[in-house]
N, C-alpha and C positions, 0 to 999 in steps of 0.2 A: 437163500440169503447170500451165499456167498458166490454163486453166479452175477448175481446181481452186483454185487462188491467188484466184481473184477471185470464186469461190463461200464460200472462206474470208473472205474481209472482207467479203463479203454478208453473211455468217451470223453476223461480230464485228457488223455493224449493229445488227442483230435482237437481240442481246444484250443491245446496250449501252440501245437503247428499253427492251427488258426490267427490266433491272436496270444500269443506269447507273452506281452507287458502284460495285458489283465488276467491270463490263469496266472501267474507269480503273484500279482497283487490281491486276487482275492482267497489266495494260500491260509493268510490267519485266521480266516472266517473259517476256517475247517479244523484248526487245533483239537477242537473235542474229540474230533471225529479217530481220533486214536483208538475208542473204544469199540472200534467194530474192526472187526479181524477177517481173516482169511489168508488161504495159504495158496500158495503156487509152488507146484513140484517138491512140496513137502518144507518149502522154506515159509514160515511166520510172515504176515506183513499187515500192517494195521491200514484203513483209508487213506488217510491222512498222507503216510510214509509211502503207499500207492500213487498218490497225487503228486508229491516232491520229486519221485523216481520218473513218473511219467514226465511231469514237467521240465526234468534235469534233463532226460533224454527227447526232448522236443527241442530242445535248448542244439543241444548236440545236432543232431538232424539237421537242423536249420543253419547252423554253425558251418557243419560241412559242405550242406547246399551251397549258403552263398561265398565257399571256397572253390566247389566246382565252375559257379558259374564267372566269378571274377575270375579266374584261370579261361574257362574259352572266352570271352568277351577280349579278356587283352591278347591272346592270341589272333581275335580280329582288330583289332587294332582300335577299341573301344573302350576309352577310360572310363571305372565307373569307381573314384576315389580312391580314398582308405577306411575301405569298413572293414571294422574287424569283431570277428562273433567272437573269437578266445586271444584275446589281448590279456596276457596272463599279467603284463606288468601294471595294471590297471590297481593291484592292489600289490604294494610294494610288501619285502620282506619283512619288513616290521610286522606285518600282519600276516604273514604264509609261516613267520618260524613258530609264535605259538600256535598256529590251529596244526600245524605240524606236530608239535611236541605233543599234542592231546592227542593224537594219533596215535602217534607211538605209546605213548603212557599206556591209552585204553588195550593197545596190540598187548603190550605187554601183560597186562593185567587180565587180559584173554587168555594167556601163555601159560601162566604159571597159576588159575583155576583149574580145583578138581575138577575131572571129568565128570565123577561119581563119589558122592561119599553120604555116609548115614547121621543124619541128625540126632540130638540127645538120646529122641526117644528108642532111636537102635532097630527102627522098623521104617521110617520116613527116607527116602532117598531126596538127596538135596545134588539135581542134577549142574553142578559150579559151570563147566565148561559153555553149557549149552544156551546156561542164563547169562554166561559174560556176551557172547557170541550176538544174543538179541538186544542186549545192551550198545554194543557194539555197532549193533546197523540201527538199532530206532533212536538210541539217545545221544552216540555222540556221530556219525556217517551222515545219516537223514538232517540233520537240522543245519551242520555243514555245506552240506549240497545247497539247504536251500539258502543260507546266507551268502552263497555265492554267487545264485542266482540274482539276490538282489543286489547286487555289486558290479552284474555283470548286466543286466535286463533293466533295472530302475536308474535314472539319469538325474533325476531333479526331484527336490526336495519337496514339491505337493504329493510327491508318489510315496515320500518315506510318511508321510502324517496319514496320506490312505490307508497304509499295512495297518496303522496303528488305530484308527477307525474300523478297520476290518477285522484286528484283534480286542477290543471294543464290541461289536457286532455279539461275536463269537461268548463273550463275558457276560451279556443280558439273556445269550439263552441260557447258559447254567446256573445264573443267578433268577432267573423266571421258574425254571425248574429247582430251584432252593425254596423260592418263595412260594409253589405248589405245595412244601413239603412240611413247611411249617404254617399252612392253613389247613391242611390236612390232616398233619401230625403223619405222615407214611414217612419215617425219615429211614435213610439205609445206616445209620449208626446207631451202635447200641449207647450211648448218650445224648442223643434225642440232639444232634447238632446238625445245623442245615449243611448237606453237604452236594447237593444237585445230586446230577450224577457218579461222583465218584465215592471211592469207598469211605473216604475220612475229609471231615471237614476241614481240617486243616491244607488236604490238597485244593479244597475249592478256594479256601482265601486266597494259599500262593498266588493261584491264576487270575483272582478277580481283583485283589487290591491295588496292582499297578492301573486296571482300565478304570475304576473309582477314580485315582487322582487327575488322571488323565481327562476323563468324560466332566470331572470338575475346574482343571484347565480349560477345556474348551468354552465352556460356559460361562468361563470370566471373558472370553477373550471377543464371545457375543454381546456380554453387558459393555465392554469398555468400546468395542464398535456403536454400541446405542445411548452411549453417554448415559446410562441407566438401565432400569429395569423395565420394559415398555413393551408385555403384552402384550395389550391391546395392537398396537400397532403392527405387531406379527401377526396376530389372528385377519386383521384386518387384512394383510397386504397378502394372507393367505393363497389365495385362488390364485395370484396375480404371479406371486413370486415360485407357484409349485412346481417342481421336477427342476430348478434352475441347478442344481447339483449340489453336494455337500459341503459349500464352502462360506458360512453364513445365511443358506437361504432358511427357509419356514421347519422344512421337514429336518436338516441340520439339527436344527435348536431343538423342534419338538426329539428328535431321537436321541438328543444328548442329556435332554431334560430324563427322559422313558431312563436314561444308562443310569445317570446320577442316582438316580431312587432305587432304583431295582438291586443296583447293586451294591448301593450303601446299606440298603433294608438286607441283603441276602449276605451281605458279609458280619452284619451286627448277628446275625443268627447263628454264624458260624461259631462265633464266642471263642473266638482266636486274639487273645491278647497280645500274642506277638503281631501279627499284622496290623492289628489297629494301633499299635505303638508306632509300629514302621511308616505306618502312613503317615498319619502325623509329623513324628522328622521329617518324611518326606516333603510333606505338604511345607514346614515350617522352612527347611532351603529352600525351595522353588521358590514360593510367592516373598521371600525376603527377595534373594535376588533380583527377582523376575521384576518387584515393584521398586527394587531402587533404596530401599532400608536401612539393609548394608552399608553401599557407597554412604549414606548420608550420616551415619555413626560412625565411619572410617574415617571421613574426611574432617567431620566437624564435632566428631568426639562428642557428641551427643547424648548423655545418658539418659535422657528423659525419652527417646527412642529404644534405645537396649531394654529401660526394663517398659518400658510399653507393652513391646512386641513378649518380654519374657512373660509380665503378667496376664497377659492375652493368653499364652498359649498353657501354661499353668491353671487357667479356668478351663477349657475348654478338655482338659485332663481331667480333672476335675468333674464336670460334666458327665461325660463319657466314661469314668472310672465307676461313678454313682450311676448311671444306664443300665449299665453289664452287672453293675452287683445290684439291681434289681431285676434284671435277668433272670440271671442264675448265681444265688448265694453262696449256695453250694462248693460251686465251682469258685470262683472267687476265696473265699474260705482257704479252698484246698490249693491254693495258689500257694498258699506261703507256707505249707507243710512240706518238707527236704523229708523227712524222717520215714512218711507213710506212702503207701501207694496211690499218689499222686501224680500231675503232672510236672511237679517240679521234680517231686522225689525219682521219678524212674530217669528225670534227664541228667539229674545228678550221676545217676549211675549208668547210664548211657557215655556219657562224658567223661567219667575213669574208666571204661573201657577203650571206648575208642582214643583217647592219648596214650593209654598201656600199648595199645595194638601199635600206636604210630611208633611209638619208642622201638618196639619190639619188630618193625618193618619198615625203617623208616625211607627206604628209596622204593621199591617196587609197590610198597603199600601191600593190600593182604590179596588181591585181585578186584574184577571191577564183577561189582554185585555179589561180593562173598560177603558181605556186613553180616546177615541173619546165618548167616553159617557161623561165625567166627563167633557171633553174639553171642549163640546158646554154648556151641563147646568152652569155649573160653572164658562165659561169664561168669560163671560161679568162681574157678582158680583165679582172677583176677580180683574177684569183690571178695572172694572168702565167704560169700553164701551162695545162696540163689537169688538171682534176682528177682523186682517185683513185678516184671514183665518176662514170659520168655521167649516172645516171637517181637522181634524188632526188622523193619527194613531198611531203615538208614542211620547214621550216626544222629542225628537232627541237629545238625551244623554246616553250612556247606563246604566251609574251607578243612575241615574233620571229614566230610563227604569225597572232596578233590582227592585230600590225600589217601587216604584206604583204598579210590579207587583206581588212581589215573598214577600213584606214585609221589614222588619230590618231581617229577616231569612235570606231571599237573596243574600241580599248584604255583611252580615256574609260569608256566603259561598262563592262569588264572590273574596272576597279578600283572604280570607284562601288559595283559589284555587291558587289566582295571589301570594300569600306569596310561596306555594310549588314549583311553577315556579319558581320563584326568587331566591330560594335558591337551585333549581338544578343547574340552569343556573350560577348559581355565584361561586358554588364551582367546574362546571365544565372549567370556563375561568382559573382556576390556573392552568390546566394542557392543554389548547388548545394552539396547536402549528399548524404553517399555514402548514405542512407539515403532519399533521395529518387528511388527506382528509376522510370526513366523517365517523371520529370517532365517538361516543355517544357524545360527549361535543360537536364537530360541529353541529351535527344532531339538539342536544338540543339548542344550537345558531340561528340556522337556523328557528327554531322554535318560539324559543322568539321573532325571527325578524317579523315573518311574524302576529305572535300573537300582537307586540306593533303597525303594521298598521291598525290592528282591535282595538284597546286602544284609540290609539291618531283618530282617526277618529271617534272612538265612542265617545267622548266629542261633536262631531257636527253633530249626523248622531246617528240611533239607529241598531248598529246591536245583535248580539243575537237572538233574537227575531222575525224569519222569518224561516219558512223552512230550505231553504238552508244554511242561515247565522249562523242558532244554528250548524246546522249537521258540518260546516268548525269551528265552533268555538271550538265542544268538541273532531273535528281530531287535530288542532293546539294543544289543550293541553294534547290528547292523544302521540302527537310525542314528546311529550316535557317531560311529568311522565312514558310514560309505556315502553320505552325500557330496559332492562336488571334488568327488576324490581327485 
């Protein structure tokens, strides 16, 4: 197996020399693939992070080739432009000083991790250093590399909707293998929640509820190309229209239809109320904006539009609220219990620990992936019992997540980042028009949307902070800053 793993990211090298736009571009479609491991000379490396590293260093290669060869060429006196493979200014400081500052936070937060120390039980060695360290190159090094790659490799704005297509792809196999799992009943959580491959369903929503809204964007954006809903007429122009590529053709549609289901079925299973709230907001800005709702209660003060759109989206709550609690009651039930060993009740006391910890560290933070350390020593003297959990691996907040792990550095950079968002995004809605099918201002909409399901669910849920979840976190704000930079 792990021969084979490391003749696999041999042969993504070879690739990426090859053809260098399409190995970066089809990078999302492998996010899972964090789950298979292997080591080189004793260092950790996941697929995935094998692929980024190959491709980063094909990047290089190629970079310095064609400095070799424009250097003898104009020694002959042979102009061949201004191409430049590390045009570092391509992405101005506004955007080098936070992913700088995350740098340094996470260095630091490597720094001051135990090497070694003994958990509760006085027999468990909880190795601090070693987990910051791998923290350090899979979750904040690798997903950097590769947002840089696309910044520096992808030029035009059909390439940033491919990633997202491609991370899409990547969303229908974990949610196919969700959907195996509750027709099966083989679920890997001991609460019977569809979680594909990973260990807790909660990590499969993080990853699948942004490609849901997404894969449901795209499907408006087919209806409003066919002035309806018209079937037929794609089954029809089938044969005619097949392999024309992803851009409205037959297989397009038929594959975004196969995402929508699969992974609205495989997220409802997961029984993640925070995600399916997130989406929703989500969903409720995008198609406001996107359809123009907005502008038309803004301008003309329209209340018969506000509460339209409010009581629309209060049914569909509604709806969806009565779904899930015929689900699982149970769950549901125990939603609204703080007191007992619940879901809400263990977040409660998740959430006075980690702002005791913030108080009590509040510039360096406690180190990066010291939380479950810090959890069991520290939880009982902060709560004054035991708590009703005593293995925890994140704060289940992200901006609680930043700071414990990256510092006040961090969380500096976290928002600068969400500030340079906000302000592409907002000077791109003065000029989006629903007739402007994926312009840069869509694109960037599209983007925000999918980024505020990762926002608002991260107030109850830690993403970031996982393999897969960093690598989607810095494509969403790669699709959002780096086109037509």
């Amino acid at each position: 197996m792990v021969i084979t793993l490391i003749f696999l990211t041999a042969l993504y090298f070879v690739f990426a020399l090859v053809n260098l736009r399409w190995a970066v571009l089809v990078l999302p479609l492998f996010f899972p693939a964090y789950l298979l491991n292997f080591q080189i000379a004793g260092v950790p490396f996941t697929l995935i992070e094998g692929f980024i590293d190959a491709t980063f260093l094909a990047w290089v290669v190629r970079g310095i080739w064609d400095f070799f060869m424009a250097k003898k060429t104009a020694t002959h006196g042979v102009s061949i432009g201004k191409k430049k493979s590390f045009d570092f200014k391509r992405l101005s400081w506004k955007i080098w000083f936070p992913i700088i500052l995350i740098l340094v936070g996470a260095i630091i937060g490597t720094l001051i991790s135990e090497k070694e120390i003994f958990m509760m039980d006085g027999r468990t060695i909880f190795y601090g250093q070693k987990t910051a360290l791998g923290i350090l190159k899979g979750w904040i090094v690798t997903p950097m590399l590769m947002s840089i790659l696309f910044a520096y490799v992808l030029k035009v704005k059909e390439e940033y909707r491919l990633l997202l297509d491609f991370y899409t792809g990547s969303s229908v196999f974990v949610s196919l293998w969700a959907i195996w799992q509750v027709i099966s009943g083989q679920y890997l959580t001991p609460d019977l929640r569809a979680s594909g491959p990973f260990l807790s369903a909660n990590y499969l929503a993080l990853y699948i509820a942004p490609a849901l809204l997404y894969a449901a964007i795209r499907w408006r954006e087919f209806l409003r190309e066919d002035h309806g809903f018209v079937v037929f007429r794609w089954l029809k122009a089938l044969q005619a229209r097949f392999g024309t590529g992803l851009d409205g053709s037959v297989p397009a549609r038929m594959f975004f239809m196969l995402a929508f289901f699969s992974i609205g079925f495989a997220l409802f299973f997961t029984k993640s109320y925070a995600a399916i709230s997130a989406l929703l907001i989500a969903v409720f800005v995008y198609f406001g904006f996107d359809s123009g709702w907005w502008k038309v209660w803004r301008e003309k003060k329209n209340a018969k539009v506000f509460w339209g759109v409010l009581i629309g989206v209060l049914l569909i709550l509604g709806v969806l609220a009565f779904a899930v609690f015929q689900a699982d009651p149970q769950k549901w039930n125990k939603f609204f219990e703080f007191t007992e060993r619940s879901s809400s009740g263990v977040r409660v006391e998740i959430y006075a620990i980690a702002t005791h910890l913030i108080a009590e560290h509040p510039f360096a933070g406690i180190g990066l992936g010291q939380f479950p350390l810090f959890y069991q020593l520290q939880g009982p003297r902060i709560l004054g019992h035991v708590p009703y959990e005593w293995n925890m691996l994140h704060p289940h907040n992200i901006f609680f997540a930043f700071w414990l792990n990256l510092g006040i550095l961090g969380v500096f950079a976290l928002f600068w980042i969400l500030a340079l968002v906000f302000k592409k995004v907002v000077h791109g809605l003065r000029s989006l028009s629903s007739q402007k099918t994926w312009s840069v201002d869509k694109l960037r909409l599209v983007g925000f949307a999918l980024l505020l399901v990762i926002l608002v669910h991260g107030f109850f849920d830690t993403p970031f902070f996982k393999n897969d979840l960093a690598l989607l976190f810095w494509l969403i704000i790669s699709v959002i800053l780096w086109p037509y930079l």
